[in-house]
N, CA, C and O atoms as a GROMACS GRO file, in nm:
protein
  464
    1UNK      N    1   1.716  -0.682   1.549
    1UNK     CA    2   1.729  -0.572   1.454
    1UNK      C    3   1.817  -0.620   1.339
    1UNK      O    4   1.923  -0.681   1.356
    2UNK      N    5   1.768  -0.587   1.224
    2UNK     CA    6   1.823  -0.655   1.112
    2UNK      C    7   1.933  -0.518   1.028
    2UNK      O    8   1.885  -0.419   0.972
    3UNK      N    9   2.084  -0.549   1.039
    3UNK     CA   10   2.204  -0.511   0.995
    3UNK      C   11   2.230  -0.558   0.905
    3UNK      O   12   2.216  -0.675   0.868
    4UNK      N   13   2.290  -0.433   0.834
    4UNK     CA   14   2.361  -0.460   0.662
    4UNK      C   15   2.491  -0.426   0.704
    4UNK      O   16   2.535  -0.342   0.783
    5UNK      N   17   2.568  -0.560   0.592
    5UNK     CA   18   2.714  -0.521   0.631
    5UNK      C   19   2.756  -0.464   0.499
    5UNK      O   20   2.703  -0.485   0.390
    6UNK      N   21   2.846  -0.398   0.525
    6UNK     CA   22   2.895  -0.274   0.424
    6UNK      C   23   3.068  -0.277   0.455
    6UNK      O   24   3.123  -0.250   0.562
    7UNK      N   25   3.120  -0.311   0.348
    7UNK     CA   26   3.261  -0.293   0.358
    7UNK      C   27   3.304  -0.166   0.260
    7UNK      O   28   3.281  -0.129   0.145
    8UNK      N   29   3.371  -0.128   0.361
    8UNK     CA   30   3.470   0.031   0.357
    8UNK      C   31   3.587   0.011   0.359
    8UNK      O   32   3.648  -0.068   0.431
    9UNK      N   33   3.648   0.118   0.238
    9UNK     CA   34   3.828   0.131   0.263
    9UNK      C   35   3.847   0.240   0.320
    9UNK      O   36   3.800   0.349   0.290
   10UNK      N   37   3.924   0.209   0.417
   10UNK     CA   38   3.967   0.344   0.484
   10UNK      C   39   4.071   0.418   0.440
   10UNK      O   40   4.159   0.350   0.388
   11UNK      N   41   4.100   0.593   0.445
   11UNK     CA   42   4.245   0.633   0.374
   11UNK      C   43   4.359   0.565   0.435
   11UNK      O   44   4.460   0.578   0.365
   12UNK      N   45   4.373   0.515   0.515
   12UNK     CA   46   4.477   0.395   0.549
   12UNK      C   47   4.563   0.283   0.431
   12UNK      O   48   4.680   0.251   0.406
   13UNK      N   49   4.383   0.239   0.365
   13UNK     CA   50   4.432   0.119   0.346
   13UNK      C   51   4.305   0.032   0.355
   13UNK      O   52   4.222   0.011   0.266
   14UNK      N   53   4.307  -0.017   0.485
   14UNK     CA   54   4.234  -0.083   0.582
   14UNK      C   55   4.086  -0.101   0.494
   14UNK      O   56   4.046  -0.014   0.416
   15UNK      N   57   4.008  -0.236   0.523
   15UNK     CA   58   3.892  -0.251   0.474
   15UNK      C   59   3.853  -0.273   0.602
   15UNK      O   60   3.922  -0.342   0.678
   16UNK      N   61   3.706  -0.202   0.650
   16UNK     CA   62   3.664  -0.200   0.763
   16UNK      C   63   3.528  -0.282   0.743
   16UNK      O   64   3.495  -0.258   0.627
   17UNK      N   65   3.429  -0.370   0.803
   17UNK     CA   66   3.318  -0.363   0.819
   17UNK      C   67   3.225  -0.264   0.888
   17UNK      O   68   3.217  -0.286   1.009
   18UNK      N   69   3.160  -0.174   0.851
   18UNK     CA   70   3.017  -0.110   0.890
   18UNK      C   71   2.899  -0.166   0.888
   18UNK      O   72   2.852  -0.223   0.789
   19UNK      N   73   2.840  -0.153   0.998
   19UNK     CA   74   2.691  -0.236   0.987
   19UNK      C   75   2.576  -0.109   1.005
   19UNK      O   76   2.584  -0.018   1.088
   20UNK      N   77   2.454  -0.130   0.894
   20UNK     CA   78   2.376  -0.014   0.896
   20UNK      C   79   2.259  -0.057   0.880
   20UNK      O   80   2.230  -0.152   0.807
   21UNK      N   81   2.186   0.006   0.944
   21UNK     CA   82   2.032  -0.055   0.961
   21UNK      C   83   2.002  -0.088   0.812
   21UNK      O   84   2.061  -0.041   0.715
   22UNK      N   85   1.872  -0.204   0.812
   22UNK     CA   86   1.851  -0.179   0.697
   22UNK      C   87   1.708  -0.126   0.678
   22UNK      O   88   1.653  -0.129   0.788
   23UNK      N   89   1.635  -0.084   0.592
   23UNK     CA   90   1.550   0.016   0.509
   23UNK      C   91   1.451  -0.096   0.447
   23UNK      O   92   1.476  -0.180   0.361
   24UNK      N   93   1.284  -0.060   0.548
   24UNK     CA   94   1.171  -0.181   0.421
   24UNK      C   95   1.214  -0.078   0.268
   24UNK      O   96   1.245   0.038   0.240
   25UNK      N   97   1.199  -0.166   0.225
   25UNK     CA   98   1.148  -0.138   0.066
   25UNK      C   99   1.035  -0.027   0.043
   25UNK      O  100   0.965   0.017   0.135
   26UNK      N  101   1.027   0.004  -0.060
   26UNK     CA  102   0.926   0.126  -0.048
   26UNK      C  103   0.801   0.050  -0.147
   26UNK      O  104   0.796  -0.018  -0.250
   27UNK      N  105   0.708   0.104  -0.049
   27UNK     CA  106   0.577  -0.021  -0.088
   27UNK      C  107   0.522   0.043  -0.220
   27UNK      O  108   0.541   0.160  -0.256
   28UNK      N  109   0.440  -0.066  -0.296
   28UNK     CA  110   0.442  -0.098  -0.443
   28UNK      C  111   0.301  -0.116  -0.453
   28UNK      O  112   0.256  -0.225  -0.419
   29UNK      N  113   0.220  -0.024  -0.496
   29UNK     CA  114   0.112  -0.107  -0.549
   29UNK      C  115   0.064  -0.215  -0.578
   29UNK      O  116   0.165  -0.278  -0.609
   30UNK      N  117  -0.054  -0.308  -0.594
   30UNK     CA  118  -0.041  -0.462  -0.626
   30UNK      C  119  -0.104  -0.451  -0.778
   30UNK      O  120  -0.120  -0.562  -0.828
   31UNK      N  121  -0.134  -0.364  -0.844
   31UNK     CA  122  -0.204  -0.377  -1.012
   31UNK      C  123  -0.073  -0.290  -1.044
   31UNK      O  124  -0.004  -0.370  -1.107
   32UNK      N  125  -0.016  -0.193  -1.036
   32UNK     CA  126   0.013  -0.139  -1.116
   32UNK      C  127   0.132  -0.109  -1.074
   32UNK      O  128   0.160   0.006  -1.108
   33UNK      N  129   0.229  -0.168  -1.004
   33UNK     CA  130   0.348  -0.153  -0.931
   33UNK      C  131   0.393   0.004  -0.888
   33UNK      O  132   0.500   0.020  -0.830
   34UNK      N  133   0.332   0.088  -0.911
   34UNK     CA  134   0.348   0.248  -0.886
   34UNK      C  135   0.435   0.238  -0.723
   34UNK      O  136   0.437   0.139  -0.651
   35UNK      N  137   0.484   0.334  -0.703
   35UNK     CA  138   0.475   0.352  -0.582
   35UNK      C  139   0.381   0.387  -0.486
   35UNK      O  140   0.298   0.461  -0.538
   36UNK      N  141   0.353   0.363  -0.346
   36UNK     CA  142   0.241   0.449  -0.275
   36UNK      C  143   0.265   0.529  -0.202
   36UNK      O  144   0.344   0.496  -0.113
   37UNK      N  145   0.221   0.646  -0.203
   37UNK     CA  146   0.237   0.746  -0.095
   37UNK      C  147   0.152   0.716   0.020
   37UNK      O  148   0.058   0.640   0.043
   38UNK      N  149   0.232   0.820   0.098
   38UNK     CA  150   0.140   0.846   0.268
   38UNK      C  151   0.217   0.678   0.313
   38UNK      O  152   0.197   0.645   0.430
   39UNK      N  153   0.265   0.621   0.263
   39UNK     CA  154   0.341   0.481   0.307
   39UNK      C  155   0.511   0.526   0.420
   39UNK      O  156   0.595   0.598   0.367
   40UNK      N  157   0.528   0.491   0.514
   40UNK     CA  158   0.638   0.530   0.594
   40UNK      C  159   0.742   0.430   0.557
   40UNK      O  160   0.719   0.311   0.536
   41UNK      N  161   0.918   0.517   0.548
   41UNK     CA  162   1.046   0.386   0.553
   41UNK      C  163   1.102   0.434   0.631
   41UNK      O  164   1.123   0.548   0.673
   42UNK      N  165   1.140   0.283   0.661
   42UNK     CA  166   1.287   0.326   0.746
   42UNK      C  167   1.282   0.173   0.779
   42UNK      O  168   1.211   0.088   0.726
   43UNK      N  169   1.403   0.152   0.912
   43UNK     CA  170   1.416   0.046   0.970
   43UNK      C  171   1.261  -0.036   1.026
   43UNK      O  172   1.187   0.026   1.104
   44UNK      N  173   1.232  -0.147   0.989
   44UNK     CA  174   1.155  -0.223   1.034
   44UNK      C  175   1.091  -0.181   1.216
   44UNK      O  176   0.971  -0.178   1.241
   45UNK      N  177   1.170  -0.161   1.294
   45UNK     CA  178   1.162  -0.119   1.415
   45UNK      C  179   1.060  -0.031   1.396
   45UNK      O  180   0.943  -0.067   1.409
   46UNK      N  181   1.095   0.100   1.363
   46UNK     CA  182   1.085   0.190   1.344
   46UNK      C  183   0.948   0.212   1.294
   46UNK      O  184   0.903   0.313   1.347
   47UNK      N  185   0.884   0.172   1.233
   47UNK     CA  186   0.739   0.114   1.128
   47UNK      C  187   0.682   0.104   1.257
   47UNK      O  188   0.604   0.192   1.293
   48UNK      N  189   0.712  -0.003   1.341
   48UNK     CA  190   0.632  -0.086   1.399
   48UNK      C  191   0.588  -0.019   1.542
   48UNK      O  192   0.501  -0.048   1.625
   49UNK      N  193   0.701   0.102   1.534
   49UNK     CA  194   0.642   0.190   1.668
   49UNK      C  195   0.518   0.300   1.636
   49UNK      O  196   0.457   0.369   1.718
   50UNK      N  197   0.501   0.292   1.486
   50UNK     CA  198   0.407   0.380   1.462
   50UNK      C  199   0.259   0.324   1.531
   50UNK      O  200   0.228   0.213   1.574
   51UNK      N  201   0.197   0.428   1.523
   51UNK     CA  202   0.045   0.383   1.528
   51UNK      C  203  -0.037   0.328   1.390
   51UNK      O  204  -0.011   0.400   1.293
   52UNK      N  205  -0.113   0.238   1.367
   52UNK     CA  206  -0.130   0.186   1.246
   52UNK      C  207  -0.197   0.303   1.171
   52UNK      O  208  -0.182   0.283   1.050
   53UNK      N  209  -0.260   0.407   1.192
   53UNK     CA  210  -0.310   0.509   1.110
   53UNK      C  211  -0.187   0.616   1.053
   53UNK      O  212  -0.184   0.704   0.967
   54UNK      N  213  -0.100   0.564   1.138
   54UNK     CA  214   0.012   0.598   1.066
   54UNK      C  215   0.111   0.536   0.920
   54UNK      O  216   0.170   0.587   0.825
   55UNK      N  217   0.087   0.412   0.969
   55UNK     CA  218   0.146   0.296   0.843
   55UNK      C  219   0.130   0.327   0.712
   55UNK      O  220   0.208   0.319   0.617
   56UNK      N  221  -0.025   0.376   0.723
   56UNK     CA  222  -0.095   0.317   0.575
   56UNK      C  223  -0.214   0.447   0.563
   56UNK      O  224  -0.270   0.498   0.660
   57UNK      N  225  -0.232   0.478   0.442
   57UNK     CA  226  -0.359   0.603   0.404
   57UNK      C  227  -0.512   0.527   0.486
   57UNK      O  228  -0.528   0.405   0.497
   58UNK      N  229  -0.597   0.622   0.528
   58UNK     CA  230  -0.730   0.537   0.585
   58UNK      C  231  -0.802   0.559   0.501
   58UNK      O  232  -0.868   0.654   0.542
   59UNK      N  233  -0.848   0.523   0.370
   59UNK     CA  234  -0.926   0.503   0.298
   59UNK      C  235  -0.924   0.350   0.251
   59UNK      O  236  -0.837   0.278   0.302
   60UNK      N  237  -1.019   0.289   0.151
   60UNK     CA  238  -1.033   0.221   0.159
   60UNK      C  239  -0.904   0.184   0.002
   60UNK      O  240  -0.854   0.246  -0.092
   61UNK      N  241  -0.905   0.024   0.067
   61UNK     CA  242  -0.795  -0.052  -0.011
   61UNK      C  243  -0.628   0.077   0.007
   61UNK      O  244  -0.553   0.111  -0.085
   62UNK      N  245  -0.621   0.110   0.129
   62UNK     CA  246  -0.504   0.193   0.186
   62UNK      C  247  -0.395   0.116   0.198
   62UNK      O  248  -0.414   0.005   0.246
   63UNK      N  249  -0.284   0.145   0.166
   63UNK     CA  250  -0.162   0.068   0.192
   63UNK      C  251  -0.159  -0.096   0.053
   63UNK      O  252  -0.065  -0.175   0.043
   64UNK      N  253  -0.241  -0.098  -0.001
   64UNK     CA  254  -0.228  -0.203  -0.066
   64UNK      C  255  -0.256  -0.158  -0.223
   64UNK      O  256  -0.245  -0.247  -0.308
   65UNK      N  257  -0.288  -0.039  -0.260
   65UNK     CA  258  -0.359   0.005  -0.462
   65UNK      C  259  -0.328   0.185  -0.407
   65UNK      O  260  -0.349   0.232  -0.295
   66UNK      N  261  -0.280   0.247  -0.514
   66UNK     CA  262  -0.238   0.349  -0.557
   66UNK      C  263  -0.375   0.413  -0.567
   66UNK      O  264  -0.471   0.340  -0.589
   67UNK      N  265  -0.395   0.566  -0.551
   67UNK     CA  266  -0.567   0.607  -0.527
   67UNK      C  267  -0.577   0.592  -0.697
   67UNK      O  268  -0.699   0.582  -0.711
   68UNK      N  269  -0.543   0.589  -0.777
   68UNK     CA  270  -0.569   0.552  -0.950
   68UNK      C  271  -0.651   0.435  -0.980
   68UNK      O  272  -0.759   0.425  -1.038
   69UNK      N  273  -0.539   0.311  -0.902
   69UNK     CA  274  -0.614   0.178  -0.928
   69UNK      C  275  -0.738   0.136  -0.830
   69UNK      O  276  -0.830   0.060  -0.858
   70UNK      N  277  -0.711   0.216  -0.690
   70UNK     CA  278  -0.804   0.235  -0.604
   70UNK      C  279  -0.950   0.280  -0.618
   70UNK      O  280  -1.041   0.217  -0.564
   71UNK      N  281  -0.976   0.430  -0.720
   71UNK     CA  282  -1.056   0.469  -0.835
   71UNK      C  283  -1.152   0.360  -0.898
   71UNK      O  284  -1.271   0.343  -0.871
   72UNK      N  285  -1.076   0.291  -0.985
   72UNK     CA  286  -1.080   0.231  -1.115
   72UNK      C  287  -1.154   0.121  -1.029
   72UNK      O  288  -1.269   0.113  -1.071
   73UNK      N  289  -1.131   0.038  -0.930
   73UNK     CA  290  -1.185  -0.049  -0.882
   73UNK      C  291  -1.252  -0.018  -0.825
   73UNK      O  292  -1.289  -0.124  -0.775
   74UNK      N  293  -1.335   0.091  -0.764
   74UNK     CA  294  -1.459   0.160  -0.676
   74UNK      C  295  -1.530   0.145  -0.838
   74UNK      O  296  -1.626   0.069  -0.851
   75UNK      N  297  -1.478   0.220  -0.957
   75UNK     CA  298  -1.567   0.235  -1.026
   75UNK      C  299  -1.636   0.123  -1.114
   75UNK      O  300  -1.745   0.131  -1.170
   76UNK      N  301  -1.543   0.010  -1.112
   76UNK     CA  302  -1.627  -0.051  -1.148
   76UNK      C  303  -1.689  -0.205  -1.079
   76UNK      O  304  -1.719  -0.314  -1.127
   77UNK      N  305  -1.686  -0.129  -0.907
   77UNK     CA  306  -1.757  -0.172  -0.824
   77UNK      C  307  -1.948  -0.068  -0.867
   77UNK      O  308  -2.068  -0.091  -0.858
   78UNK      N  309  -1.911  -0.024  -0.884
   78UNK     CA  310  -2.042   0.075  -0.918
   78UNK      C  311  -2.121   0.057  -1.037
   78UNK      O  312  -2.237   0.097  -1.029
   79UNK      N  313  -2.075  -0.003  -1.165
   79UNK     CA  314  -2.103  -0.018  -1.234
   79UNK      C  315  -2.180  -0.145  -1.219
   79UNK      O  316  -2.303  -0.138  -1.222
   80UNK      N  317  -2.093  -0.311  -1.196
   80UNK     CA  318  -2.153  -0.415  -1.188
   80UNK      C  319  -2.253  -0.382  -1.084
   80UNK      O  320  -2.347  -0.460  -1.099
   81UNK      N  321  -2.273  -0.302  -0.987
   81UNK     CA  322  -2.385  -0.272  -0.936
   81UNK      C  323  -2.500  -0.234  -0.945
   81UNK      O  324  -2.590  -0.295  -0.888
   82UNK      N  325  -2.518  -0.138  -1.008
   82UNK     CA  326  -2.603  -0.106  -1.092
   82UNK      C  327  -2.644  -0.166  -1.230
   82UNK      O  328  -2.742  -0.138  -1.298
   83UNK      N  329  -2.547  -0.254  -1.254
   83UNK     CA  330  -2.593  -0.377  -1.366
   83UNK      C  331  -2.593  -0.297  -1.528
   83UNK      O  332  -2.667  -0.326  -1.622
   84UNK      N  333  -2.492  -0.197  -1.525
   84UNK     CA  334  -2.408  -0.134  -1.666
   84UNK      C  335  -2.342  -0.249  -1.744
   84UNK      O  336  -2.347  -0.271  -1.865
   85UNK      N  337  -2.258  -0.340  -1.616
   85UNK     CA  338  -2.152  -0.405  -1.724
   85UNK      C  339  -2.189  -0.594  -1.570
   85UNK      O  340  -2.208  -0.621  -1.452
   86UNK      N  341  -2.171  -0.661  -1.723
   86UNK     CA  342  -2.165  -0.759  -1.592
   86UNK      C  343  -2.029  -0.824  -1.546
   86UNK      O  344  -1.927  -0.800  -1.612
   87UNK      N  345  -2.024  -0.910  -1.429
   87UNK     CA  346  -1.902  -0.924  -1.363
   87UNK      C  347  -1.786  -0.967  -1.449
   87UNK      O  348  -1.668  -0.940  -1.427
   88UNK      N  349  -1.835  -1.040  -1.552
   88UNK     CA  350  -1.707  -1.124  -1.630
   88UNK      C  351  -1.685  -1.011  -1.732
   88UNK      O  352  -1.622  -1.040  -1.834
   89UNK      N  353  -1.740  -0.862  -1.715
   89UNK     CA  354  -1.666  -0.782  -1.799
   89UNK      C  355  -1.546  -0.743  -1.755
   89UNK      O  356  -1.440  -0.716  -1.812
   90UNK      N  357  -1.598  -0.744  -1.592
   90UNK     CA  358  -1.436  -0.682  -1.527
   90UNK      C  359  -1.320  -0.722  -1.562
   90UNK      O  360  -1.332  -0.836  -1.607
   91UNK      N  361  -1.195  -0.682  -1.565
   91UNK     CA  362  -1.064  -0.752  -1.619
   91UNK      C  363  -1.054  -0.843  -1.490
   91UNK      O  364  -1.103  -0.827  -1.378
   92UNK      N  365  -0.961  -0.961  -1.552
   92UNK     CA  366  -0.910  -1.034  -1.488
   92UNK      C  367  -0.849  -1.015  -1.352
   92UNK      O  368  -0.880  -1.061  -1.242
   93UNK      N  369  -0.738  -0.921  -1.397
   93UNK     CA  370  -0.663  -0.873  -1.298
   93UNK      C  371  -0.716  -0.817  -1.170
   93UNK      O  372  -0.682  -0.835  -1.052
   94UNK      N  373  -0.832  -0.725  -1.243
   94UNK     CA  374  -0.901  -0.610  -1.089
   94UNK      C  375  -1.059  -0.752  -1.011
   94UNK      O  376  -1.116  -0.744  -0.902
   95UNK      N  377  -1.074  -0.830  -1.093
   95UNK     CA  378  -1.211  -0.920  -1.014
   95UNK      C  379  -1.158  -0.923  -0.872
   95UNK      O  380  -1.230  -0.892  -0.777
   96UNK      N  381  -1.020  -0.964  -0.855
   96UNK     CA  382  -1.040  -1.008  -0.710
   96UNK      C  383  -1.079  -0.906  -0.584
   96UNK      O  384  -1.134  -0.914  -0.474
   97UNK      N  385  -1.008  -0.787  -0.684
   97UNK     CA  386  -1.054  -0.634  -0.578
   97UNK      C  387  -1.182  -0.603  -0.603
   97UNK      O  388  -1.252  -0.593  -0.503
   98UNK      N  389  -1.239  -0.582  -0.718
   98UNK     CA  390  -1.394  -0.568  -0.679
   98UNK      C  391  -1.476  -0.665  -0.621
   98UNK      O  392  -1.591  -0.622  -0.609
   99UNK      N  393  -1.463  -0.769  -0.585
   99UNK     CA  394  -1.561  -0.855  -0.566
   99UNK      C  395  -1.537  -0.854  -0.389
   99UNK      O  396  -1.631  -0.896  -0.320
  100UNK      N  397  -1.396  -0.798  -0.310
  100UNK     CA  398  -1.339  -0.743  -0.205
  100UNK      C  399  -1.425  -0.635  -0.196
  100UNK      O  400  -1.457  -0.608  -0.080
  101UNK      N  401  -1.478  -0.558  -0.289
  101UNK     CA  402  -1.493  -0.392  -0.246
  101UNK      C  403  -1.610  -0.415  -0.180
  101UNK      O  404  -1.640  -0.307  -0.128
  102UNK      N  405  -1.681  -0.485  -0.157
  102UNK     CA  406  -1.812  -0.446  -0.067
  102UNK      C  407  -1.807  -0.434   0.085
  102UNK      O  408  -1.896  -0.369   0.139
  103UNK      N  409  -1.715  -0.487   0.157
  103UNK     CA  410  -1.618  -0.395   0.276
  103UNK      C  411  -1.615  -0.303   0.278
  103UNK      O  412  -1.666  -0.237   0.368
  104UNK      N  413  -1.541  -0.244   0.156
  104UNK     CA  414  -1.500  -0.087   0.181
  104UNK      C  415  -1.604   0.008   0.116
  104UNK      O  416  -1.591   0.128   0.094
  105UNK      N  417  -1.732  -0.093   0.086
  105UNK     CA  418  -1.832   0.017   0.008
  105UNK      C  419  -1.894   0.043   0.157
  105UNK      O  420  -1.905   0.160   0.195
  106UNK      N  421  -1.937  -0.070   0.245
  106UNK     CA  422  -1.975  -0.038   0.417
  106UNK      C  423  -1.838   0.073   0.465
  106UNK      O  424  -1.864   0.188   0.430
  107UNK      N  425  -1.768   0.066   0.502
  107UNK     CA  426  -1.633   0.162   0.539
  107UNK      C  427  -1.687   0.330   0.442
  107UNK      O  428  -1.709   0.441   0.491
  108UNK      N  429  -1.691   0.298   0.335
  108UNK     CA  430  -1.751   0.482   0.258
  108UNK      C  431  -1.874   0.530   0.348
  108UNK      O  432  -1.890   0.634   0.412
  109UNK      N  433  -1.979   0.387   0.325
  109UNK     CA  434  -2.057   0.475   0.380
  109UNK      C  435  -2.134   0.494   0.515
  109UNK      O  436  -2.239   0.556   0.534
  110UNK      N  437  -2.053   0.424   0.604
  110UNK     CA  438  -2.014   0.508   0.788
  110UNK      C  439  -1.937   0.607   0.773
  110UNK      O  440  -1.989   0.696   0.840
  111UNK      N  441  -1.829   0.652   0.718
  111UNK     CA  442  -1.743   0.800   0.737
  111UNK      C  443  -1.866   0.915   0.648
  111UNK      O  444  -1.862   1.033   0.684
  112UNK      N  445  -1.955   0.879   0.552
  112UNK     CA  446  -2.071   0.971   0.504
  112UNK      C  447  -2.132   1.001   0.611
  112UNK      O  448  -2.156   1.119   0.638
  113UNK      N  449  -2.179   0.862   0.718
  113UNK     CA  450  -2.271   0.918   0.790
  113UNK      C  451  -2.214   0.980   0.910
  113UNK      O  452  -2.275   1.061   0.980
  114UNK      N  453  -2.100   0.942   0.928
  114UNK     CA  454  -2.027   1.022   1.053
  114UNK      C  455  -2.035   1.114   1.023
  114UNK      O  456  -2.136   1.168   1.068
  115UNK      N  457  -1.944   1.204   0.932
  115UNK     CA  458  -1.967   1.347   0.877
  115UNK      C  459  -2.102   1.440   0.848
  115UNK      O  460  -2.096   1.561   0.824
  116UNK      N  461  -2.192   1.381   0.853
  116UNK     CA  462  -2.350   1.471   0.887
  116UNK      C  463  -2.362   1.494   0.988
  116UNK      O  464  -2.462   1.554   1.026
   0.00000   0.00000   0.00000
């Protein structure tokens, strides 16, 4: 278990060491550094007792793109699909996630057909 040391003055005087858990970071989008929700903190431990549908949102590209940039890269997974725009229109930045999205285009559409 990973401890932060923290020095305290006491009304004494006295400088004490305190040790206090420490806290993941609060997870970050990878395009657009936003924060993400539905994301859990606390002590590392603590994370790891969850169940993984707990960790992270279950949609697709969950725990890793903000539902904005998440959007933006479905949409123009849809586009080069249908052959609107071609691949080297996509920005630089988002190619590596759309050219990823055809995973999570199978993942959309099993939860469609589950739900009928």
């Amino acid at each position: 278990m990973a401890l932060k040391t923290i020095k305290k003055r006491t009304p004494g005087g006295k400088t004490v060491i305190h040790r206090k858990k420490k806290m993941t970071s609060k997870h970050k989008c990878a395009i657009c550094h936003d924060l993400l929700h539905g994301t859990p903190r606390g002590p590392r431990v603590e994370i790891r007792r969850l169940s993984k549908t707990q960790r992270r949102p279950s949609r697709p590209f969950g725990g890793q793109l903000c539902s904005k940039c998440s959007r933006k890269i479905i949409s123009f997974k849809a586009r080069v699909n249908s052959k609107l725009i071609e691949p080297s229109a996509v920005p630089i930045s988002l190619r590596k996630y759309v050219n990823n999205a055809n995973k999570f285009a199978n993942f959309i559409r099993k939860t469609k057909e589950e739900g009928k």
